[in-house]
N, CA, C and O atoms as a GROMACS GRO file, in nm:
protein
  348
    1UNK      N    1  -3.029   0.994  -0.666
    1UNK     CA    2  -2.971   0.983  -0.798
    1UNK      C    3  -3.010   1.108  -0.877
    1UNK      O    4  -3.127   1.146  -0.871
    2UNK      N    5  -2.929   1.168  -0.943
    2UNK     CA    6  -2.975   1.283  -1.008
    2UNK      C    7  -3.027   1.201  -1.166
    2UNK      O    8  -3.007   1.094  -1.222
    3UNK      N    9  -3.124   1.359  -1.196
    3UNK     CA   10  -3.173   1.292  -1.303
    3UNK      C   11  -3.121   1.302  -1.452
    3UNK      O   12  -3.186   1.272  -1.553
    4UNK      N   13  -3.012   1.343  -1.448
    4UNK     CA   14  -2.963   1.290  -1.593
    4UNK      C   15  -2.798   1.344  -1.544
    4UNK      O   16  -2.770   1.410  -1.444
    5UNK      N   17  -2.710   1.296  -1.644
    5UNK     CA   18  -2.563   1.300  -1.617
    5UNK      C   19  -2.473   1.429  -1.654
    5UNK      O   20  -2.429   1.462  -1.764
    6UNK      N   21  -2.466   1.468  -1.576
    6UNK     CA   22  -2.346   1.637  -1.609
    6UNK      C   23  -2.295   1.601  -1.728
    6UNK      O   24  -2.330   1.684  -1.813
    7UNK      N   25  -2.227   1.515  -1.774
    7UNK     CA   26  -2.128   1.545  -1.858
    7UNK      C   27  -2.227   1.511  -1.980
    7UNK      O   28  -2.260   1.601  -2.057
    8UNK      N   29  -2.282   1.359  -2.000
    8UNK     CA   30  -2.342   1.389  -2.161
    8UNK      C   31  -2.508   1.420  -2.212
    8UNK      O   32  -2.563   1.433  -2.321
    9UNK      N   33  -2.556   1.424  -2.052
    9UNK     CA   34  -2.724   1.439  -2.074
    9UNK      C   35  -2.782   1.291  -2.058
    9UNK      O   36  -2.901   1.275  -2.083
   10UNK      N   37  -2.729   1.219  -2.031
   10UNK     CA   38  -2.808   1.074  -2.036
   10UNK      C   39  -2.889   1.081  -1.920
   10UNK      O   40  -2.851   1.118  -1.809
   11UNK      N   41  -3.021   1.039  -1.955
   11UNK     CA   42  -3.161   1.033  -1.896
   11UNK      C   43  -3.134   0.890  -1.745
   11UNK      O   44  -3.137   0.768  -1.762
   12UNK      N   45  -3.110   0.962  -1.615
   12UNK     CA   46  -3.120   0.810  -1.576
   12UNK      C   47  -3.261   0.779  -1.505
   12UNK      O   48  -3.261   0.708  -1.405
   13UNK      N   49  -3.348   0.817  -1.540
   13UNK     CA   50  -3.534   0.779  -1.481
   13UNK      C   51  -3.590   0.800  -1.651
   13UNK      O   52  -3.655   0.891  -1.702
   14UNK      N   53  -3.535   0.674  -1.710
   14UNK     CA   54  -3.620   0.665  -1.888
   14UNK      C   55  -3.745   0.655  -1.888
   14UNK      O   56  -3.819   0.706  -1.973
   15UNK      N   57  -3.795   0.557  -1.748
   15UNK     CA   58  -3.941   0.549  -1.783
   15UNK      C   59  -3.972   0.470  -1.642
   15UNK      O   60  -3.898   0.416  -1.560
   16UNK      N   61  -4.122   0.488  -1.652
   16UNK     CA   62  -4.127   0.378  -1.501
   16UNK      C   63  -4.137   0.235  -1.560
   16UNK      O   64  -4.179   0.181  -1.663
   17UNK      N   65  -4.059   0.191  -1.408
   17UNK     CA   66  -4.000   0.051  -1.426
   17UNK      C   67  -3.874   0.001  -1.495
   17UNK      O   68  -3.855  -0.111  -1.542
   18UNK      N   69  -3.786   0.111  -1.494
   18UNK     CA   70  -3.663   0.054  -1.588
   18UNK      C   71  -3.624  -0.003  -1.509
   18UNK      O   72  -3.623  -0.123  -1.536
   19UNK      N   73  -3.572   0.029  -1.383
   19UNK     CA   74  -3.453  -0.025  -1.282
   19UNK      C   75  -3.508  -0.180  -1.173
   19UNK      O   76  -3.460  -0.224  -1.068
   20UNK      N   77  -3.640  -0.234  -1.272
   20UNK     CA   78  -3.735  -0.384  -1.232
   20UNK      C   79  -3.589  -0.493  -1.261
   20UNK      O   80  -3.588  -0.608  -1.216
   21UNK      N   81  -3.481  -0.442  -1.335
   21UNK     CA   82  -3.391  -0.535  -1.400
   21UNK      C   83  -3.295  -0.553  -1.255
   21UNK      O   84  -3.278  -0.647  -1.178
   22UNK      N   85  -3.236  -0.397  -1.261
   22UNK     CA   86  -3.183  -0.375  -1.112
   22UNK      C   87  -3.189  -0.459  -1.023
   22UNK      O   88  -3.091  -0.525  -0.987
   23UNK      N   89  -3.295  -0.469  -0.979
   23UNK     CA   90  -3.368  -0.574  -0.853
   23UNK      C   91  -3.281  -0.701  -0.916
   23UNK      O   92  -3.158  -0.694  -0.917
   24UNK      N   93  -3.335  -0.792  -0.958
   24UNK     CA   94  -3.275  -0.893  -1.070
   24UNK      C   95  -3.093  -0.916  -1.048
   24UNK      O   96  -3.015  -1.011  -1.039
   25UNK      N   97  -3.090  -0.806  -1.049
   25UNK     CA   98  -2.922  -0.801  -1.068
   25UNK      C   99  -2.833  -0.812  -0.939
   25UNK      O  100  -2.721  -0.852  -0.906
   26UNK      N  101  -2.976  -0.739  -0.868
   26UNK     CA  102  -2.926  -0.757  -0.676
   26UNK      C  103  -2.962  -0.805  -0.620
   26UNK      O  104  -2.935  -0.780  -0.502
   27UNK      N  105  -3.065  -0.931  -0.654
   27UNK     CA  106  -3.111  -1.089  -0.550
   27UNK      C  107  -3.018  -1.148  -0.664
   27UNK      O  108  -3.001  -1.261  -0.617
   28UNK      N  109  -2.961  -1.147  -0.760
   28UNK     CA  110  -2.850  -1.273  -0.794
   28UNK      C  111  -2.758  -1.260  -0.752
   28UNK      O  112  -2.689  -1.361  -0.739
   29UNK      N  113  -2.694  -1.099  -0.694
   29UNK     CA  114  -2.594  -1.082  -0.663
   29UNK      C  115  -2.564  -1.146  -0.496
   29UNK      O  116  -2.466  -1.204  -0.450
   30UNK      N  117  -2.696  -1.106  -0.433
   30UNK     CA  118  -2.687  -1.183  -0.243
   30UNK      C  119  -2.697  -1.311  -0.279
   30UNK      O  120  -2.637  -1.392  -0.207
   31UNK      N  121  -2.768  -1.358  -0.389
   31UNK     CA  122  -2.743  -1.540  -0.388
   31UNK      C  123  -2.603  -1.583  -0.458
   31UNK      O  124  -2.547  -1.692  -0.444
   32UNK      N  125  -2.577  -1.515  -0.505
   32UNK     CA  126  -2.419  -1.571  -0.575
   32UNK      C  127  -2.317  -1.548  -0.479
   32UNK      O  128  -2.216  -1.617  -0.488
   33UNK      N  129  -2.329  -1.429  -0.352
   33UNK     CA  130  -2.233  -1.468  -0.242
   33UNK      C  131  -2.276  -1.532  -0.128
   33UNK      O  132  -2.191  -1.577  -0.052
   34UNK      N  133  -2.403  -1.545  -0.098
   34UNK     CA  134  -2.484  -1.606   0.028
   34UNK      C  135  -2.424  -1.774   0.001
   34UNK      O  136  -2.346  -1.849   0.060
   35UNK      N  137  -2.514  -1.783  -0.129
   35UNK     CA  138  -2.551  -1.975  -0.124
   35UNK      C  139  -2.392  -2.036  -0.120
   35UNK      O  140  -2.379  -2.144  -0.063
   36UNK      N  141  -2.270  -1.974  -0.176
   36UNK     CA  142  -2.177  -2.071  -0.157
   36UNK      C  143  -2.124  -2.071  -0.018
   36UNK      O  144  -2.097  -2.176   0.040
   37UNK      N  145  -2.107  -1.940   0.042
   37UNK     CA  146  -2.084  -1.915   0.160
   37UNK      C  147  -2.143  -2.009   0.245
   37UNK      O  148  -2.075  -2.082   0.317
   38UNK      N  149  -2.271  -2.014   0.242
   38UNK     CA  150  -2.338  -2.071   0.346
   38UNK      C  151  -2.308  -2.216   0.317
   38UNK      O  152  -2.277  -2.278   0.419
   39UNK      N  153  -2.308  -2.287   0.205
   39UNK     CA  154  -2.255  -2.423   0.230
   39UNK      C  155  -2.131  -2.449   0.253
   39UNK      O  156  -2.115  -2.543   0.330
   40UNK      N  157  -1.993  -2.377   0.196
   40UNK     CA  158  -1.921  -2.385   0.322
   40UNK      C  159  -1.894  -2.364   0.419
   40UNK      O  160  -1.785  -2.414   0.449
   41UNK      N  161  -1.950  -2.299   0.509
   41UNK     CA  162  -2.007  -2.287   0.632
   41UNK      C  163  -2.034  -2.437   0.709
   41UNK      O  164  -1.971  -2.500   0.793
   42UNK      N  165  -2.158  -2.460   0.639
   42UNK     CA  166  -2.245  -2.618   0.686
   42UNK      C  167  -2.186  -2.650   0.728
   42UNK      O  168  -2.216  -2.692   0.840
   43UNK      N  169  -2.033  -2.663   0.675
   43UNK     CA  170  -1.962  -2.767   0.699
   43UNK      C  171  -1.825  -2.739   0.868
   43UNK      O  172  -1.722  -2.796   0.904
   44UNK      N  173  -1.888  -2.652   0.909
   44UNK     CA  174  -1.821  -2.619   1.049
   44UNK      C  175  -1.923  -2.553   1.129
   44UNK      O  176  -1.877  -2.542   1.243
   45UNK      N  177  -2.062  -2.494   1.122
   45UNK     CA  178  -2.125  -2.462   1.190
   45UNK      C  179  -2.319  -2.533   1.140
   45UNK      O  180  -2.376  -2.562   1.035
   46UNK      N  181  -2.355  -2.532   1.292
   46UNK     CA  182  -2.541  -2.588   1.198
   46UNK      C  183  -2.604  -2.476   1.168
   46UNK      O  184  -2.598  -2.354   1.189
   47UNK      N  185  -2.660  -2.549   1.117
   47UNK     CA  186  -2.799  -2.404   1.031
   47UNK      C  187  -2.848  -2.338   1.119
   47UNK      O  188  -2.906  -2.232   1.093
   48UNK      N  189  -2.837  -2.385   1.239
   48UNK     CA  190  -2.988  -2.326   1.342
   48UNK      C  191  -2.834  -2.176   1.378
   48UNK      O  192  -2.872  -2.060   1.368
   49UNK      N  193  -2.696  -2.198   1.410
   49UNK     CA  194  -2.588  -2.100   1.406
   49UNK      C  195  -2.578  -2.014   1.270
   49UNK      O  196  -2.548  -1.895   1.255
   50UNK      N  197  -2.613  -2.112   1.179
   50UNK     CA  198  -2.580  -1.980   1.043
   50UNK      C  199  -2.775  -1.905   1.012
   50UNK      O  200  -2.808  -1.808   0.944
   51UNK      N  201  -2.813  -1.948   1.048
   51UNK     CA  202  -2.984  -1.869   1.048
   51UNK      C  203  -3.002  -1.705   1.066
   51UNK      O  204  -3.068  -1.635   0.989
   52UNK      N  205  -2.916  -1.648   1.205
   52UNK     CA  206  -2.911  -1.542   1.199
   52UNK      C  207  -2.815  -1.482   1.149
   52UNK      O  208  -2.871  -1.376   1.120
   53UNK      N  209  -2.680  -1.467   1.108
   53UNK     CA  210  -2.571  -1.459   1.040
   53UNK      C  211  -2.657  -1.414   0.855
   53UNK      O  212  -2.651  -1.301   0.808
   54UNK      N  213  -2.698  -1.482   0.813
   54UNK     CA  214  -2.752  -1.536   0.710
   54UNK      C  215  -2.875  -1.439   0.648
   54UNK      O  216  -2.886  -1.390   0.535
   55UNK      N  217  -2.958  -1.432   0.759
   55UNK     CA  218  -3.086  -1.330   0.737
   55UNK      C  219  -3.027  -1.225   0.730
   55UNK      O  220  -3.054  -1.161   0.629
   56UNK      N  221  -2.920  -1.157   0.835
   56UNK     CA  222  -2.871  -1.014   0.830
   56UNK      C  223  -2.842  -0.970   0.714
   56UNK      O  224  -2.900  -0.885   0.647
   57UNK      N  225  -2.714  -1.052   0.685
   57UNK     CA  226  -2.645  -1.061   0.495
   57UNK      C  227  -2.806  -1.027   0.384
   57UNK      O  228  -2.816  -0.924   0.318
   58UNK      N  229  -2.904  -1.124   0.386
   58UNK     CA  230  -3.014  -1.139   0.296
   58UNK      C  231  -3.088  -0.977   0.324
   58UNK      O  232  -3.166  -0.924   0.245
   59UNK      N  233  -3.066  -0.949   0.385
   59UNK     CA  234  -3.170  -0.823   0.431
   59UNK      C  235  -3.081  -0.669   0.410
   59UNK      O  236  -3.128  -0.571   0.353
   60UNK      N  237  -2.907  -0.680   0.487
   60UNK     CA  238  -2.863  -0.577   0.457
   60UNK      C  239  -2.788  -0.575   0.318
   60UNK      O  240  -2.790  -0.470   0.255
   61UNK      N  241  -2.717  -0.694   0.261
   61UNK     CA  242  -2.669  -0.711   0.170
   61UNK      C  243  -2.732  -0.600   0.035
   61UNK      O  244  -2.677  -0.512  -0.031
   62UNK      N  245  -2.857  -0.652   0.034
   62UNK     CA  246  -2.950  -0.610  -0.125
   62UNK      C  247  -2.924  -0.442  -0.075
   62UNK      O  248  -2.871  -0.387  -0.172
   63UNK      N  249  -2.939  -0.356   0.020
   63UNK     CA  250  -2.942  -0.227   0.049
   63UNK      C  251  -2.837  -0.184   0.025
   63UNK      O  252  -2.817  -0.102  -0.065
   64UNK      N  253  -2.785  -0.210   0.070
   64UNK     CA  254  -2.598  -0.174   0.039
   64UNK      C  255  -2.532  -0.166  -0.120
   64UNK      O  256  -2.432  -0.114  -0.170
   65UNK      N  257  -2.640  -0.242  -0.167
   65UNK     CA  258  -2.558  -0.277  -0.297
   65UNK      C  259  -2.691  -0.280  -0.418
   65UNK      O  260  -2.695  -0.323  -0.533
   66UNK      N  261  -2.777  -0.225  -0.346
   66UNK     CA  262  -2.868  -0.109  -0.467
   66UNK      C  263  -2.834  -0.024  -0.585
   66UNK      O  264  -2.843  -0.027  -0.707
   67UNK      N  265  -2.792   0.054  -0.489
   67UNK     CA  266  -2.696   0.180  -0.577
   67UNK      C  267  -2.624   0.111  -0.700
   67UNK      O  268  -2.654   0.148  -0.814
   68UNK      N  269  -2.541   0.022  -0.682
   68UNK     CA  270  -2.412  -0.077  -0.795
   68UNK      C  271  -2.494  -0.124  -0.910
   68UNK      O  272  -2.482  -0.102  -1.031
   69UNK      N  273  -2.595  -0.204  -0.834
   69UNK     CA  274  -2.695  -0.244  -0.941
   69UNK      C  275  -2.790  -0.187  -1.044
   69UNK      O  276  -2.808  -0.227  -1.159
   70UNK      N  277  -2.870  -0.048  -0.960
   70UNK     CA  278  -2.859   0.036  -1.078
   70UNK      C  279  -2.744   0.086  -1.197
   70UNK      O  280  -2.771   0.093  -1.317
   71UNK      N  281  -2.625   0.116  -1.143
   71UNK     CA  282  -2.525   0.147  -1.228
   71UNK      C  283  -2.481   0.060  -1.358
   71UNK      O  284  -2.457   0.085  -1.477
   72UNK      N  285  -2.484  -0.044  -1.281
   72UNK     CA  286  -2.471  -0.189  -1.347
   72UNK      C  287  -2.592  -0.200  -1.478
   72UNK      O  288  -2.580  -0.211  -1.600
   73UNK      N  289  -2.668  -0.194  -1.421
   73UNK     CA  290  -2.804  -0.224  -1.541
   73UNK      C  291  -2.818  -0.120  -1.618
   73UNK      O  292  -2.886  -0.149  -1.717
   74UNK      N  293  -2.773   0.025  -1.618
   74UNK     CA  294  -2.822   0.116  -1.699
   74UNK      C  295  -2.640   0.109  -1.770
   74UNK      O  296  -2.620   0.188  -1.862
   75UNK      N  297  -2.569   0.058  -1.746
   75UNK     CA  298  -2.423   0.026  -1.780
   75UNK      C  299  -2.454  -0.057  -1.894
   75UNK      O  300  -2.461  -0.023  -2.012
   76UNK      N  301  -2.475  -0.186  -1.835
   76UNK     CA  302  -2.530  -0.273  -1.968
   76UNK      C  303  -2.636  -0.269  -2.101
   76UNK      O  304  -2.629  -0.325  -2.211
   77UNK      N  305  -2.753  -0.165  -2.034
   77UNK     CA  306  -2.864  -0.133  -2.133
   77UNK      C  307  -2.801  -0.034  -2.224
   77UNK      O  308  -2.833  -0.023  -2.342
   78UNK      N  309  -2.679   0.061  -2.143
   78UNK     CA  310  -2.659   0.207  -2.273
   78UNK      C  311  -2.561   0.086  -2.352
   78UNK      O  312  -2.576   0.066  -2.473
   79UNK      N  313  -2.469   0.014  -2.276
   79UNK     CA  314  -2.347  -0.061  -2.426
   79UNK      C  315  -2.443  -0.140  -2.471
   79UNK      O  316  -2.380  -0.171  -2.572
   80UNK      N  317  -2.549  -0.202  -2.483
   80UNK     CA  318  -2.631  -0.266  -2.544
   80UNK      C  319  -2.752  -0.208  -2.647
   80UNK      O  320  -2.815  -0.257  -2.740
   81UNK      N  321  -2.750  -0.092  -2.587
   81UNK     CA  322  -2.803   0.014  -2.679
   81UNK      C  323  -2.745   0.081  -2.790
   81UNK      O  324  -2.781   0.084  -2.907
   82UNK      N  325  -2.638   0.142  -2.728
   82UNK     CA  326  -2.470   0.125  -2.867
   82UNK      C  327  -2.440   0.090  -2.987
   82UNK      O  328  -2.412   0.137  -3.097
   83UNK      N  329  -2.462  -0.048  -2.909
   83UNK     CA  330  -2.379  -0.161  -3.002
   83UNK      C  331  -2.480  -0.174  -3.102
   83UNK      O  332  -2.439  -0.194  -3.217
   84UNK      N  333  -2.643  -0.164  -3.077
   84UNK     CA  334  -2.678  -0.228  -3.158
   84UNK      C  335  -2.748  -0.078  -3.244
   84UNK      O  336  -2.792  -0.106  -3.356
   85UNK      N  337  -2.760   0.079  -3.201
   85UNK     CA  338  -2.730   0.182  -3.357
   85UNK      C  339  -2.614   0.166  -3.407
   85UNK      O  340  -2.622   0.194  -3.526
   86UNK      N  341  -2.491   0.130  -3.375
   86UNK     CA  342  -2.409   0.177  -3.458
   86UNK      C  343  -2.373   0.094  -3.564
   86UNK      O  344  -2.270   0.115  -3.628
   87UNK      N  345  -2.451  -0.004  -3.590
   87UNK     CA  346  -2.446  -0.114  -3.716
   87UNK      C  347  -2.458  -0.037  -3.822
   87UNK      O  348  -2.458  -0.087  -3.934
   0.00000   0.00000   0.00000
């Protein structure tokens, strides 16, 4: 990730621990497509068949989709940052 943005200067390493939200944003994101998946699943294969299927997703899923989640969280913190100088 570079450290701040070509076009307007925005800082993306503000401080240590900003991107703790990140994380947050990308275990809700593997449980919001895992857990429904997997119970409809249940319902044509057993657990002991969806076990390895399941771990792969839990393990490669969050890596893959790191990157988004940073974007995502420093997306929401600058319009949330915004919104609330320009009162």
């Amino acid at each position: 990730m570079a450290p701040a943005c070509s076009g307007c200067g925005l800082n993306f390493h503000p401080e240590h621990g900003y991107y703790v939200g990140a994380m947050y944003l990308n275990y809700g994101a593997t449980v919001v497509l895992a857990l429904p998946v997997a119970l409809l699943l249940l319902t044509r294969f057993t657990a002991a068949q969806l076990l390895g299927p399941l771990i792969a997703f839990g393990l490669l899923f969050p890596i893959f989709f790191f990157r988004w989640s940073r974007a995502l969280w420093l997306a929401v913190e600058t319009h949330l940052r915004s919104s609330t100088f320009d009162r």
